[in-house]
C-alpha positions, 0 to 999 in steps of 0.5 A: 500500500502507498503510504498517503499521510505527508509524515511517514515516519517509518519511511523517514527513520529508515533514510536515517541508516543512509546518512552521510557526513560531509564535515564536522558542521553539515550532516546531509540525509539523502533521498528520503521519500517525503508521501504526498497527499496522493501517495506519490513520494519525493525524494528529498534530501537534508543538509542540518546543522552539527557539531564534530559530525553530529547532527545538533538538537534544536529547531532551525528555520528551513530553507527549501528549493523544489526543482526539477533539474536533480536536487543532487545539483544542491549541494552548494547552497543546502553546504551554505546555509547548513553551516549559517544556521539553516536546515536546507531542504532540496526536493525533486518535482514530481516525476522528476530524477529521483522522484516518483510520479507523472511530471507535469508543468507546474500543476502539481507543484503547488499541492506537493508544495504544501504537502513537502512544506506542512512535512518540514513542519512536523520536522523536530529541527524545524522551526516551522519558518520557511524561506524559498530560493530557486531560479526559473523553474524553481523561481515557479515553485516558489510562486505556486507555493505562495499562491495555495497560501502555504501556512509554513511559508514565510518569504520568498526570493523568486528570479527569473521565476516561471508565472502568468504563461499566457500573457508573456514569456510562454505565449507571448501576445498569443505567439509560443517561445520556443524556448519551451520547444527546446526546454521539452526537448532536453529535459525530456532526454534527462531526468524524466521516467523515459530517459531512466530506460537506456534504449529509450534515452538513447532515442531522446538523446538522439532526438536532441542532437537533431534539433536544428532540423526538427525545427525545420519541419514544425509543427510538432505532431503528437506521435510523430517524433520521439518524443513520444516515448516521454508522453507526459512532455509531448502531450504538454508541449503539444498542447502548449503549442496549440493553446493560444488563448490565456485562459484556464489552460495558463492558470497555474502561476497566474499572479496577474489574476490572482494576487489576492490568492498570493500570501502575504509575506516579504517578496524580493523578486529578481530579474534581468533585462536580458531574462525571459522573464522579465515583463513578468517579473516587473509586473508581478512587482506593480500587482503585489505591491499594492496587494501584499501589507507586506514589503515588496522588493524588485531588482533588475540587472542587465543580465541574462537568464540565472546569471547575477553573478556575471556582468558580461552577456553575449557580445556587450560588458556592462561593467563589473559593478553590475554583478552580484558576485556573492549570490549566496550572502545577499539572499543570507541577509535577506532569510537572517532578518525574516526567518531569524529576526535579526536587524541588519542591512534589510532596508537600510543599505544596497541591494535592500536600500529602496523597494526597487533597484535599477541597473540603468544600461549604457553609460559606458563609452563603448570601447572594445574591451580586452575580450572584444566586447562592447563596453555599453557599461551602466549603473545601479540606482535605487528607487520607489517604485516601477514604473518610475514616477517621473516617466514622460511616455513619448511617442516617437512616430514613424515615416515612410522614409524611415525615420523615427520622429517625435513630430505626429504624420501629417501626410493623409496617406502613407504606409509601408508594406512588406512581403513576409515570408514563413518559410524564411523567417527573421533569425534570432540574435540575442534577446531576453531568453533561457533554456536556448541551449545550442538554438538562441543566442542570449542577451546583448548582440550586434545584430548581425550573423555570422557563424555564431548564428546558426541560421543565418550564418553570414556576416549580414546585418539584419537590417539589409533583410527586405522584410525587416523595416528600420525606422529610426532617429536622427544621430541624438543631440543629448543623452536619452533614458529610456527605463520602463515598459515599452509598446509600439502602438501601430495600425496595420493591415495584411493580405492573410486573415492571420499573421505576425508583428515583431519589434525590437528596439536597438541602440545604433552605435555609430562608427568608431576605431574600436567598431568601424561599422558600428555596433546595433545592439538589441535593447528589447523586443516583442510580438504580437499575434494578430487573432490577439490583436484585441484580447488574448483571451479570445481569438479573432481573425482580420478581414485582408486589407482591412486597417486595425490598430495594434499594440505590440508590447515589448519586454521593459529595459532601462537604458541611455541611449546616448549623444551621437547614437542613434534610437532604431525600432525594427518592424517584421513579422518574424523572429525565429527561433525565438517565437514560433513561425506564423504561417499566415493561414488561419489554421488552428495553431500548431496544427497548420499544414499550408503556408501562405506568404503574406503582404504585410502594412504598415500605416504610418499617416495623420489618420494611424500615427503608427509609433513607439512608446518610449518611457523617457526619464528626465535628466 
């Protein structure tokens, strides 16, 4: 019989004969099956404090990562916080390595959450406080945990963390990432029940190895590939793919809707401009400062996916000072005062000063660095709330010669079409992605290929593409910040019922001795898929050649754009593999058979004063 109570003691006494010591201050108890409600055990394992190889008596406070990437890969941080007066709790999801059960995304983390949370609490070392720690994923299991209202629960430090999937990040304005595409692909190949049977694994891994062209013959249909063999992950990225709408399908970590559920504790929410998480994580920040009484913090650097700890991402340097080099004391600081109740920096001094701490990009004077990166630079500064108070939104409107102006369109009619192709999509360079592994390139790129880029492997500029339309400023007379959330609000029309709009907001460096043919780097980009146009809860196709207005949201940035630079915003229907490809018919998504080129329009006149919505912030 599966044991169903959440403290099988019998269980938890025999994992005590498999203890092992790794010092005279740490005693680690390794796989012991915690039951959940269901039965279903997860393996689990404890690092606690001692003394000359003895486990210490007393009640400590907990802290605990739930993960799905093999909680053996802990080690560091449950060593850390065991030797600081922590016991450290590391658990597999469910269905994940050591764990028993069927993965799922994040359905099950919530309850198997505060099953592992109320067993922690019945624990004769717990003290019944427990602070969260994790990244992506596990930055997501903290979100869900808070969201059942976890009685044991006491903060959390979320980065870079899975929430609100049908908004942005996983359907982004109904378009799919395909990061997921990939993250499916390789965590179906390790750590899933499949991948634990050798032939099986050997097909998966196969399977990996050949993803450059399986992304060429998309979509992915249920049984037609191997990962058939790890159903539970075909079936739901299957899904995933065909699920455009935000709805009940996307309502696990749906925070945007569902604050009041949020529990009410202290929240420090890490993100990076570069991060794909990034429009979710500043905006979790403007919901759950005004529901939570309990202090709110967000801070956001210019870093890539989980990488705080550097302050150089793809081709661009942003400066030393832009790393937290220590990633494991700042979090320390933060679980002392609300899980020990010590008075110390929380709120007095750097990175707890002010409620939000800004990296404000490029101020560095942008020399080649001795690693031949751009020096783009930045710095950190504190502030009360996002968006920032002071913000004057302005709106920059765009021409048919190409420019960028902030004068509105007086001519009556003027447009600019463009023939778009889903059989040759846009490629990716850079952007605010993760799980790219070996398809997208991460962060901060001159926007132009080379063999880094496998599909688009010439040293050609983006913006030499006749399906890519630049508009963009004149040389700027003075420095410019731009910092918060960015739209491009433009009307537009097209010869197919459904396509795509892309945008991306690149700082143009002018040519110097370090950059003879100057330097366009990526800031920030989005998408939007036009059935979505009006709402992204329902679907709805264009008449062709009719005029609509769309916003395209962009995910937020900060950064000085500066004297002699130019500000570019390049319009397409594209961006690959970063999004999936639309391919202009109007069939269910995921499921399209045909493709269609589409003539697509852009409507820059007095009457559809196509711009981008720039967040300026006064000198």
């Amino acid at each position: 019989m599966p044991l169903r109570s959440p403290l099988p003691c019998l269980l938890f006494a025999i994992c005590l004969l498999s203890t092992s010591l790794l010092g005279q201050d740490i005693v680690v108890k390794t796989n012991i099956m915690v039951a959940m409600r269901d039965g279903v055990k997860l393996a689990t394992d404890l690092y606690l404090p001692a003394e000359n190889g003895i486990e210490k008596t007393g009640r400590y406070p907990v802290v605990l990562t739930r993960l799905p990437y093999n909680k053996d890969g802990a080690k560091k941080l449950g060593m850390y916080y065991a030797a600081n007066g922590y016991v450290f709790v590391a658990q597999d999801c469910r269905g994940r390595y050591a764990s028993e059960g069927v993965w799922h995304w994040m359905t099950d983390d919530g309850k198997d959450g505060v099953d592992c949370a109320k067993w922690i609490g019945q624990q004769p070392w717990s003290d019944g406080k427990i602070g969260m720690i994790g990244t992506s994923y596990v930055g997501g299991t903290q979100h869900a945990m808070a969201l059942e209202g976890t009685p044991e629960l006491t903060t959390v430090i979320p980065v870079d963390a899975v929430s609100n999937g049908g908004a942005q990040s996983m359907r982004n304005a109904g378009a799919f990432e395909m990061r997921f595409w990939n993250w499916i692909m390789l965590n179906a190949a390790k750590g899933s029940v499949a991948s634990q049977d050798p032939a099986t694994a050997a097909m998966l891994k196969e399977m990996v190895d050949n993803r450059h062209e399986y992304l060429k013959h998309l979509p992915l249909r249920p049984g037609m590939t191997p990962l058939k063999h790890a159903p539970e992950y075909e079936s739901w990225l299957i899904d995933a793919m065909r699920h455009g709408a935000n709805d009940e399908f996307w309502a696990q970590n749906n925070i945007l809707e569902n604050a009041d559920s949020y529990k009410d504790i202290p929240v420090y929410l890490v993100g990076g401009w570069y991060d794909s998480w990034a429009g979710n994580t500043t905006a979790n920040f403007t919901i759950l400062s005004k529901t939570l009484k309990s202090p709110v913090y967000l801070i956001m650097g210019p870093w890539i996916h989980g990488k705080q700890a550097g302050h150089s991402h793809g081709q661009v340097d942003f400066g030393p000072e832009a790393a937290i080099p220590d990633e494991l004391a700042w979090r320390k600081e933060w679980y002392d005062h609300w899980l020990k109740g010590l008075d110390n920096s929380v709120g007095k001094s750097a990175p707890f000063a002010t409620k939000v701490r800004l990296f404000v990009m490029g101020t560095g004077d942008g020399s080649k660095t001795e690693k031949g990166l751009l020096y783009h630079g930045g710095q950190w500064r504190e502030e009360n709330e996002w968006p920032l108070a002071r913000t004057r939104l302005t709106k920059y409107y765009f021409t048919s010669e190409g420019h960028a102006t902030t004068t509105p369109p007086s001519l009556q009619k003027s447009a600019t079409s463009y023939t778009f192709d889903p059989k040759n999509p846009v490629p990716t360079i850079g952007g605010s992605i993760s799980s790219g592994d070996d398809i997208l390139l991460q962060g901060a790129w001159d926007q132009r290929g080379g063999e880094h880029v496998w599909n688009w492997q010439k040293p050609l500029p983006l913006s030499a593409r006749n399906d890519i339309v630049v508009f963009q400023t004149e040389p700027l007379s003075e420095d410019l910040e731009v910092t918060g959330e960015v739209e491009v609000k433009m009307w537009i029309s097209s010869t197919a019922v459904d396509t795509d709009f892309t945008a991306k907001l690149v700082d143009v460096y002018p040519a110097s001795a370090d950059w003879p043919g100057g330097f366009d780097l990526n800031i920030t980009d989005g998408i939007l898929r036009a059935r979505f146009r009006d709402s992204l809860k329902k679907e709805k196709m264009m008449t062709p050649g009719e005029i609509y207005p769309v916003t395209i949201r962009l995910y937020p940035t900060a950064n000085v754009f500066k004297k002699g630079h130019r500000i570019r915003v390049d319009i397409s229907s594209s961006n690959f593999p970063r999004f999936d490809v639309n391919p202009n018919t109007g069939e269910p998504l995921n499921a399209n058979r045909r493709m269609e080129t589409a003539i697509n329009t852009i409507h820059h006149d007095a009457e559809h004063p196509s711009a981008i919505v720039l967040p300026l912030i006064p000198r």
